[in-house]
N, C-alpha and C positions, 0 to 999 in steps of 0.2 A: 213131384209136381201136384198141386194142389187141384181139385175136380170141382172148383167151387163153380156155383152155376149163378150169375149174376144176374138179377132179374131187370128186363128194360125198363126205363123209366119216360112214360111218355110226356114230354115237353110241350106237345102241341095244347095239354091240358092246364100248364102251370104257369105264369108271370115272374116277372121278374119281382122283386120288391122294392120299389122308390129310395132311390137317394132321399139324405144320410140314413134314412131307419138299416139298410143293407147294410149300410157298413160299421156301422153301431154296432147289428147282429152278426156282422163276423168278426168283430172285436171280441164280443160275448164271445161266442161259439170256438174260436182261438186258445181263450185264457184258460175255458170251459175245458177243450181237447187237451192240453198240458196238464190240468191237474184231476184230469180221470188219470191219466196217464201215469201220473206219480202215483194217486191212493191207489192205484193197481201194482204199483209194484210192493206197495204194503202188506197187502192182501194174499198175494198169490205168487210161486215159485218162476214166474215167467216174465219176459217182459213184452209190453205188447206198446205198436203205434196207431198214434189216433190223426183222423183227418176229418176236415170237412168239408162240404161241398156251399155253393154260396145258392143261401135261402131262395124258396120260390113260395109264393103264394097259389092258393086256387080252395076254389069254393070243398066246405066238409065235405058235403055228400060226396064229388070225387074220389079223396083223399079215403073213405069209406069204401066208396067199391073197389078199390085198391088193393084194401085187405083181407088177406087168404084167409082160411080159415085154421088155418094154422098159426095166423098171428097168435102176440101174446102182447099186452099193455098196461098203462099202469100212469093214473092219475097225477099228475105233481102239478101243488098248489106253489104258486110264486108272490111272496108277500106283495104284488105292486097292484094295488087296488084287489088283491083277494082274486088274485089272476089264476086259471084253472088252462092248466094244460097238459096234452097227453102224448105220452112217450110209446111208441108200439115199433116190435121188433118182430123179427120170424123168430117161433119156437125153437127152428134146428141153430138159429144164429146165437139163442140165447144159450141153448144146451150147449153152445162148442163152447163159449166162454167158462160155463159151469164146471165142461172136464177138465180145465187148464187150472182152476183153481184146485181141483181136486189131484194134481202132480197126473192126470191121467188125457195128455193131451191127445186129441187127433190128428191123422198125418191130412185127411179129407174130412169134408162135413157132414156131420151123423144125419141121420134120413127125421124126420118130424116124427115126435113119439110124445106122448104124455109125460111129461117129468114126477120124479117120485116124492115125496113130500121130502128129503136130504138138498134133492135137486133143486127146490122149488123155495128151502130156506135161501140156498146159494142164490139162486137167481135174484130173489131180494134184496139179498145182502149186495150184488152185483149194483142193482137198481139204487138201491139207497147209495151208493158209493156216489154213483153217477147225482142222483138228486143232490146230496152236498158238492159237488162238485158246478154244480150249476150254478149254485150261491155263493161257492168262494170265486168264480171267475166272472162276475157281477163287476163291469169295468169299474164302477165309485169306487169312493173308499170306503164305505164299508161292507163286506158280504151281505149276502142276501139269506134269511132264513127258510131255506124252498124245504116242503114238508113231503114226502112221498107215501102214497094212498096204498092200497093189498095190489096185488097181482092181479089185471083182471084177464082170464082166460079169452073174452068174446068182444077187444074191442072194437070191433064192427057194429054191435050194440050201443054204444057209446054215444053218449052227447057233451061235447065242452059247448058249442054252440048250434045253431040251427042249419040244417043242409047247405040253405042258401047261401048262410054267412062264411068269409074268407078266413082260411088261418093261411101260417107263416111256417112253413115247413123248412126245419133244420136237419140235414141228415145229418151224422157223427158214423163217418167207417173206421172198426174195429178188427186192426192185423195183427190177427196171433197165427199157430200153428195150424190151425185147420182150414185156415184162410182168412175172407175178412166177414166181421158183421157190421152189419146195420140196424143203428137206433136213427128212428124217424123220430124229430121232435115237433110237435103242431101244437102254436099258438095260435089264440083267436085275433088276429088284425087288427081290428080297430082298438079291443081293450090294451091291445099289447101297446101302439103307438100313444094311445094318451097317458097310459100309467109309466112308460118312460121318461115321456115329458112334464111329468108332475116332480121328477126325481132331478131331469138333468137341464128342463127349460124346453125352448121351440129348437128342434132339431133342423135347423133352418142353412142350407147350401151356403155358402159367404164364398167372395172372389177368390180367394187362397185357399179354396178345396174346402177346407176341414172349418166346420165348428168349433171355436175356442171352448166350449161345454166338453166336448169328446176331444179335441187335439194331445192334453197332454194323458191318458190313461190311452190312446191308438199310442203315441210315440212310445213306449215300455213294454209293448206286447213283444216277446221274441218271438221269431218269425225261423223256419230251417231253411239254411243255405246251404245246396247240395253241391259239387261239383262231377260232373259225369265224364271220368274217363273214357269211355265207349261201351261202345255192344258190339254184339258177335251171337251168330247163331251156328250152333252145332248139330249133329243129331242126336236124338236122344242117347241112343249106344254108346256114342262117344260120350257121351255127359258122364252116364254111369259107372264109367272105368277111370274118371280121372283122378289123380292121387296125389298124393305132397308132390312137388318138384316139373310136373307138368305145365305146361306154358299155352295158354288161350292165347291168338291172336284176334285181335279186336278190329271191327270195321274201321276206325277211327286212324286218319293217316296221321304221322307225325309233323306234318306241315299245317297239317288243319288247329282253329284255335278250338278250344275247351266252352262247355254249356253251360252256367251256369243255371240251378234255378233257385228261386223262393217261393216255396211254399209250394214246391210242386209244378211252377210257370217256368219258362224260359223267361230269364233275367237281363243276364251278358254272357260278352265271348270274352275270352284272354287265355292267358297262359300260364302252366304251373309253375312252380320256385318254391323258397325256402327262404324261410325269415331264422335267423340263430338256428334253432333245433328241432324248427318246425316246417310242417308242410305250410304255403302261401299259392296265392293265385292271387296276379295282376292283370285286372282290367283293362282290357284292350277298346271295346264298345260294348253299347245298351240296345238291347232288343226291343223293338216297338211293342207297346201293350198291348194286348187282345181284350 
């Protein structure tokens, strides 16, 4: 079991972000999570999943005192209007990614330490993976060429914009072996919403939901539909003895229907089957949205 220690995240400080830009930005952030996910499995003997959490906005200065001092960051310019925005992680989140590349994964997460300049190529090369990967999941059609700046040890120091001024914070959770990390992405607000609309028009709400500008590059995003057999809680002792051939019973009655979700949400309910040669689940009902 993983000791990861998740730090809270206070909400009472952050916004939502206005319809369509939100959902534009989790279009982005979506295509963005998929193809770190691939150039990761290029790179490095493991394979890891990526999530995201839907953007909030709130004033720099916040977003600043935020920041341990153990953070670690790192400048990436976005060609839309010479857009300047800053990616900042914890050191120990960045070093667990670093050992996984080096075939030398942790089973928990290493304590914050100064990385050695071997560690500190890795972690760039980690970074730049990620900066390309921003630009190829740029919903248009064509990538974006986003450029990524040095390492910077004190982004707390840091200015893309003024205290006062609002960014757009994207988190991206990173699940490997030692648990998960977090890259916080902060855009500055206002530049970020007009340098979109110079590329894709007035990202403007229309009666049928979606903006025909964004409609069809949202309709091709894949999206993970999970189905959840059950859970079940044991105790630990029990966990660590169990072996081929041994049988969990699950909370989950056999009368009761199946969970589905997308993207992490509860979806629908139904029930499993077999389509020819494969596993199938037929939708019984739709879960209200939250």
């Amino acid at each position: 079991m993983s000791d990861t220690i998740v730090k809270p995240y206070d909400f009472r400080k952050a916004g939502t972000v206005e319809e369509p830009l939100a959902r534009y930005l989790h279009l982005w952030g979506t295509k963005v999570a998929g193809m770190f996910r691939e150039r990761w499995s290029h790179i490095a003997p493991s394979q890891i999943q990526v999530s995201i959490e839907r953007c909030v906005t709130q004033p720099f200065k916040v977003l600043v005192e935020e920041m341990g001092e153990t953070s670690i960051g790192a400048i990436i310019n976005v060609p839309l209007g010479q857009l300047s925005t800053m990616l900042v992680t914890e050191t120990s989140d960045l070093l667990a990614l670093v050992l996984e590349l080096l075939a030398d994964p942790q089973t928990s997460r290493p304590a914050p330490r100064p990385l050695t300049s071997v560690e500190m190529n890795l972690a760039q090369m980690i970074l730049e993976e990620f900066t390309l990967s921003l630009g190829e999941g740029w919903p248009q059609k064509d990538s974006l060429n986003c450029s990524f700046q040095a390492l910077d040890p004190h982004p707390h120091h840091n200015r893309i914009v003024g205290g006062n001024d609002f960014v757009i914070v994207q988190m991206f959770h990173i699940d490997a072996a030692a648990g998960r990390s977090t890259f916080s992405w902060a855009i500055p607000r206002d530049s970020l919403s007009r340098s979109i609309e110079t590329f894709t028009g007035p990202l403007t709400v229309k009666r049928e939901g979606v903006n025909a500008n964004i409609r069809e590059p949202l309709m091709s995003v894949p999206v993970e539909v999970a189905v959840q057999l059950g859970t079940a809680k044991i105790p630990m002792t029990e966990l660590s003895s169990l072996t081929p051939g041994d049988i969990i019973v699950l909370e989950q009655s056999i009368d009761d229907p199946l969970t589905v979700t997308v993207d992490g949400l509860p979806r629908y309910m139904g029930w499993p089957g077999r389509v020819a040669d494969h596993q199938a689940f037929l939708i019984q009902s739709l879960l209200p949205r939250k």
